[in-house]
N, C-alpha and C positions, 0 to 999 in steps of 0.2 A: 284532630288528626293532621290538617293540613298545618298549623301551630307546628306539631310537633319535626314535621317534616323539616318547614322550612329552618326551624334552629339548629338540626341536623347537618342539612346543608351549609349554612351559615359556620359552622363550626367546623366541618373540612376545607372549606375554604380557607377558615383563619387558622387552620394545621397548615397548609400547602404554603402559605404567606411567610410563614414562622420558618418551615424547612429553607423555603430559599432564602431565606436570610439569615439563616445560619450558615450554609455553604460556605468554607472557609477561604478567605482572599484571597491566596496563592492562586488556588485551584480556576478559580476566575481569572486573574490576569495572567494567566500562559495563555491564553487563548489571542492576543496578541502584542502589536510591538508596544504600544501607547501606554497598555497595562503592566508590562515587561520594565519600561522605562520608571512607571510611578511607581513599582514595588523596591526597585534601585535604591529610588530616591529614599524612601520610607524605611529601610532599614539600615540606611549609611550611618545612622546613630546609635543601632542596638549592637551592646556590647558581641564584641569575639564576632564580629559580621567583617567579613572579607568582603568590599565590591570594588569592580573593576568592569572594562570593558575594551575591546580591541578596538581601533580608527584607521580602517586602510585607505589608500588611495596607489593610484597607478603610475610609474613613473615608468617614460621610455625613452634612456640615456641618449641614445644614437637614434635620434629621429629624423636625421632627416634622408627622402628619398628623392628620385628622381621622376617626371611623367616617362612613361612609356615602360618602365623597368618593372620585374618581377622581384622584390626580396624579400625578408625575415626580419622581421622587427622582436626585438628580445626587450620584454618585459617584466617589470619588477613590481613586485606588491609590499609593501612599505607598512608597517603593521605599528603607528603611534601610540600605544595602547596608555591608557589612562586607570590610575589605579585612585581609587576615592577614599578606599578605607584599607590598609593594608595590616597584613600580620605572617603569618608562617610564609614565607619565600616560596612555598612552594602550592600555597593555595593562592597566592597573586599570582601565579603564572599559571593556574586553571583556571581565572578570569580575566585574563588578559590573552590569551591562545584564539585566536579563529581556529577551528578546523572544521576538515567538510567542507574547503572552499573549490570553490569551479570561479571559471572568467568567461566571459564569451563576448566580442564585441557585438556591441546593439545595432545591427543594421538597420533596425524597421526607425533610429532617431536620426540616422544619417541627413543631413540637408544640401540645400542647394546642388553646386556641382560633385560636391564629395558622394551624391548617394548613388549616381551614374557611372563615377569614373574611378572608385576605391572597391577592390574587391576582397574578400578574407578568402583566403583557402583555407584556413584553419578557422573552424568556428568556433569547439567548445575544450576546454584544456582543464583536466581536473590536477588542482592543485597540492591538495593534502590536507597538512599541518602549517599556519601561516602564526608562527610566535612573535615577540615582540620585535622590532627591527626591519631588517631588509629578506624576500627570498624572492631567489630567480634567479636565470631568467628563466621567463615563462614564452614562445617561440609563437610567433605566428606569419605565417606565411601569408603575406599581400601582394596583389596587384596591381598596380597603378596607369589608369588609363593616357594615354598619348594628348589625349588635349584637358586635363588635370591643371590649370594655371598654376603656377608658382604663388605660395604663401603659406602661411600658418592655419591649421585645422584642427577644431574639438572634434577628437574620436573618440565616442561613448564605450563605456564596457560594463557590464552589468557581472556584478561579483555577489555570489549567493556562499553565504559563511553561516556556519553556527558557532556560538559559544555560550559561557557560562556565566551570570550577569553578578551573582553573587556566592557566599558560600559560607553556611551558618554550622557551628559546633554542632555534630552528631547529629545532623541534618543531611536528607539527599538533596539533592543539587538539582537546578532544573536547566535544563537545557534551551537555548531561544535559536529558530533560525532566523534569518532574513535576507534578503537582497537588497544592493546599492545598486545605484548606476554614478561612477567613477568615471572620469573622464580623463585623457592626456592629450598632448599637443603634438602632432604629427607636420614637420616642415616639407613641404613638397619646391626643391630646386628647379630653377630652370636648369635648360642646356640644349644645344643644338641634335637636333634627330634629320638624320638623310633618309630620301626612300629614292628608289630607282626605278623607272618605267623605261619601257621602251615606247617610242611616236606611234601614232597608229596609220594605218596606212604606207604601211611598209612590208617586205618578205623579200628571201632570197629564193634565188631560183639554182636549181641542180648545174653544178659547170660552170656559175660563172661569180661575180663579187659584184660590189655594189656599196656607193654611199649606204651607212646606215645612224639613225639617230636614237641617242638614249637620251633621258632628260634625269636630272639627278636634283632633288628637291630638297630644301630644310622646313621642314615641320615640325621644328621644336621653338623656343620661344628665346634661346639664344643665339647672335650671329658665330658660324663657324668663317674661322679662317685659316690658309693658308692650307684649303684642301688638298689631298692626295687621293685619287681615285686609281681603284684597279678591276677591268671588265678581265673577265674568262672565260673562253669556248668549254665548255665543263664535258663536248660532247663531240669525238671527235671527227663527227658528220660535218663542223660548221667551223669555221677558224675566222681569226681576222688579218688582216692584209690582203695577197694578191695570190692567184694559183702557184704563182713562182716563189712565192716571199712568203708562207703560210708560218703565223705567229698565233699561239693557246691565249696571249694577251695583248690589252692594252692601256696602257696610262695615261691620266691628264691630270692636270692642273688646276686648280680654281683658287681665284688670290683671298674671296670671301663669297659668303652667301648669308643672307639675313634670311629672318626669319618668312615666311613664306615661299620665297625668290627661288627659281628655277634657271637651273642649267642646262642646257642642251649640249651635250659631248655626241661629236662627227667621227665616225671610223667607217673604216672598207671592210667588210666582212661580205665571205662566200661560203658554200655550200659545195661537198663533192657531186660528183658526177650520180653516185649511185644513193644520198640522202634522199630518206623518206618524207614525203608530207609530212609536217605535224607543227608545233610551235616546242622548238628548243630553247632549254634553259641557258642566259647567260647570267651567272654570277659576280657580285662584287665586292670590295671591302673598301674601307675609307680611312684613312686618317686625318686627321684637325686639331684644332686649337678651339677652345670653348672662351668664354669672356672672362676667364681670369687666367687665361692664357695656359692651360692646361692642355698636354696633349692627349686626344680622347680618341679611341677606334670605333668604326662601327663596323662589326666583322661578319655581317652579312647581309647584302645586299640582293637581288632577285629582278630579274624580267626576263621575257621569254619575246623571240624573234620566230615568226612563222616561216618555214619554208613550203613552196606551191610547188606543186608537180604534177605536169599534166592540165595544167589550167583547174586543179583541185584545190580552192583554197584553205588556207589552214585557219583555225579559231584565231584571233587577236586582240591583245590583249587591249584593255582602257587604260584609257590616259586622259584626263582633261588637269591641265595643268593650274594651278592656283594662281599665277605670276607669270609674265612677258618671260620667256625665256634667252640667254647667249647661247652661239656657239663654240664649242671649243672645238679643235680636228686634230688627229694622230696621224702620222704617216711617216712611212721609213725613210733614211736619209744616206748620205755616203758618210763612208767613215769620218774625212774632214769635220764634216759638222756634228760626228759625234764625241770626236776630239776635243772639238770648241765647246760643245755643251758640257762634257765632264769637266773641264778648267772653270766652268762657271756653277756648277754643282754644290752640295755644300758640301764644306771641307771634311766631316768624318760621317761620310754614310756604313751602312751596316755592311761587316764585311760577312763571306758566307764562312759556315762552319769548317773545319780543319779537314774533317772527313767527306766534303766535298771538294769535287774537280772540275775542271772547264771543261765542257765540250768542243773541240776543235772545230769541227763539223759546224756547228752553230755560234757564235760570238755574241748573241745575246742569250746563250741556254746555259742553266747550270745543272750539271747533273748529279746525282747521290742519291740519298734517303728520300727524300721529296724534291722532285726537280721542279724548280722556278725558272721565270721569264725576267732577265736583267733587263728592265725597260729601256732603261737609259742606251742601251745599245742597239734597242730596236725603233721603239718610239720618238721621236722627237718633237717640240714645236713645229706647230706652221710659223711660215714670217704671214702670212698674208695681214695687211693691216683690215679692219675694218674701218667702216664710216661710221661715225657718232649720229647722223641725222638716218642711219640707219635703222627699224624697229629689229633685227635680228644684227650682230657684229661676230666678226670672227676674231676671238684673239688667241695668243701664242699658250702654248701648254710647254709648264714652265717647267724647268727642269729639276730644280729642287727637290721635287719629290717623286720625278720620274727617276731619277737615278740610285734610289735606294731602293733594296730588294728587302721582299716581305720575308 
């Protein structure tokens, strides 16, 4: 009995042996890429066998950005496809076709500083149909962190496609997916970046004006030169000049700023009689020259000036500055030397629009659609010289770019 058992057993064992080896090979290597790859290979010889296969990679024409910037980088999926054994025109191009592709860049392979300072807004972008050739663009929206150094960067992307590996007479077709990870070359520019604070340990008081200091910074990794600065009262509790001279702006000069280096710009600004406590916004704008002498804007600048009332102090703002700071100073003059400074001006500043008109009443105000502040007729340099064995110097705010209106 137990004889008969065990030959019993013995003998579905060597049934179940026989079955799995019969299982027909296809049917086994779909189950992945390795298996996918040798069934390719293994039928590139039997007759009326179409194989092929698509070869993507990433390309991103216009790569290069800037630190601090927000843009779109427009992508392209480049499909090299490789035909091994070819015949009907139109079964090569159902093994040669990715579709079903998506892209998404790989944050989690990001390294060093790139994985801190590079951000996607756009994560995953479904594709389609990727045929042999070029298709795109494909769009993604990046952020670029402010201290990002300037240079060349592998950005990973992981591209998940299906296609068709081969295609046999009166045969079904088997489909294979898989995912790449594809990489392109992302160039990150320098260029000069301004930020604006106002010093700490300052406020204006209701009723009267007052020396006040801003400090204007480059925090980008190129030197800016031949600055233009523009401060504005955005509010009209707070102005700059004097209760009798009350001007919405003021302009200064700076001949260069490298990168770190801080400037301190001097103006008089007050406060009316009836301003509330609080800390008011003074806004800015800049114009420059970058190191390939490019002229560059930076069109919005930001620091806020407390005003006290009632011995009520207001919040104030920080400031600790990276770099020994200059000063620069604004203050009104007599016509005379505004005469002189326009003959030293440059020869074609921007004249205003047609549909604008001078205000008589003011000679540095223009009035229309958007009324502006012509600096050049209100602001001028200081002469004061400074001393060089000086740690703070006062120099002249140049007319150059006080006398062109924004």
């Amino acid at each position: 009995m137990a004889r008969r058992w065990a030959a019993t057993a013995l003998a579905v064992w060597l049934a179940v042996l026989v079955a799995t080896a019969a299982v027909p090979a296809l049917e086994m290597k779909t189950m992945g890429e390795e298996g996918a790859m040798a069934e390719e290979e293994d039928v590139r010889d039997r007759q009326g066998t179409i194989v092929g296969r698509p070869n993507l990679s990433v390309e991103i024409p216009d790569n290069r950005v800037e630190a601090g910037e927000t843009a779109t980088l427009s992508a392209y999926l480049v499909n090299d496809a490789s035909v091994f054994r070819g015949g009907d025109p139109r079964d090569e191009e159902r093994v040669t076709t990715a579709f079903d592709v998506s892209i998404r860049p790989r944050t989690e392979e990001f390294s060093g500083r790139l994985a801190g300072e590079l951000e996607f807004l756009t994560e995953r972008v479904s594709v389609g149909t990727v045929p042999a050739g070029v298709t795109g663009p494909v769009q993604f929206r990046i952020a670029v962190g402010d201290s990002l150094p300037p240079g060349r960067y592998r950005v990973p992307f992981a591209v998940t496609y299906s296609y068709v590996g081969f295609v046999r007479p009166n045969e079904s077709v088997v489909v294979r997916t898989r995912t790449e990870t594809l990489a392109a070359t992302l160039v990150v520019e320098g260029r000069p970046r301004l930020r604006l604070s106002a010093l700490p340990n300052q406020s204006l008081s209701p009723g009267e004006s007052e020396a006040v200091r801003f400090a204007v910074e480059n925090v980008g990794s190129e030197t800016a030169s031949e600055v233009g600065v523009r401060l504005s009262a955005d509010n009209g509790s707070i102005y700059f000049g004097t209760r009798l001279d009350r001007q919405s702006a003021a302009g200064f000069y700076v001949p260069a700023l490298a990168p770190g280096e801080s400037e301190t710009l001097a103006v008089r600004m007050g406060a009316d009689d009836a301003a509330l406590a609080g800390t008011y916004l003074v806004s800015g704008s800049a114009t420059f020259r970058d190191g390939s002498g490019e002229v560059r804007d930076e069109s919005w600048l930001a620091a806020g000036i407390p005003v006290e009332r009632n011995g009520a102090p207001a919040a104030r703002p920080n400031y600790s500055p990276s770099a020994p700071s200059r000063t620069i100073t604004a203050i009104p003059v007599s016509k005379s030397a505004i005469a002189s400074a326009e003959s030293s001006a440059r020869p074609t500043p921007r004249s205003a629009p047609s549909s604008w008109t001078i205000a008589t009443s003011s000679p540095g105000r223009i009035s229309g659609p958007t009324a502006e502040t012509n600096l050049a007729k209100t602001f001028l340099p200081s002469r004061t010289n400074g001393s060089l064995s000086s740690p703070t110097t006062t120099r002249p705010a140049g007319a150059s770019r006080a006398s062109a209106t924004r």
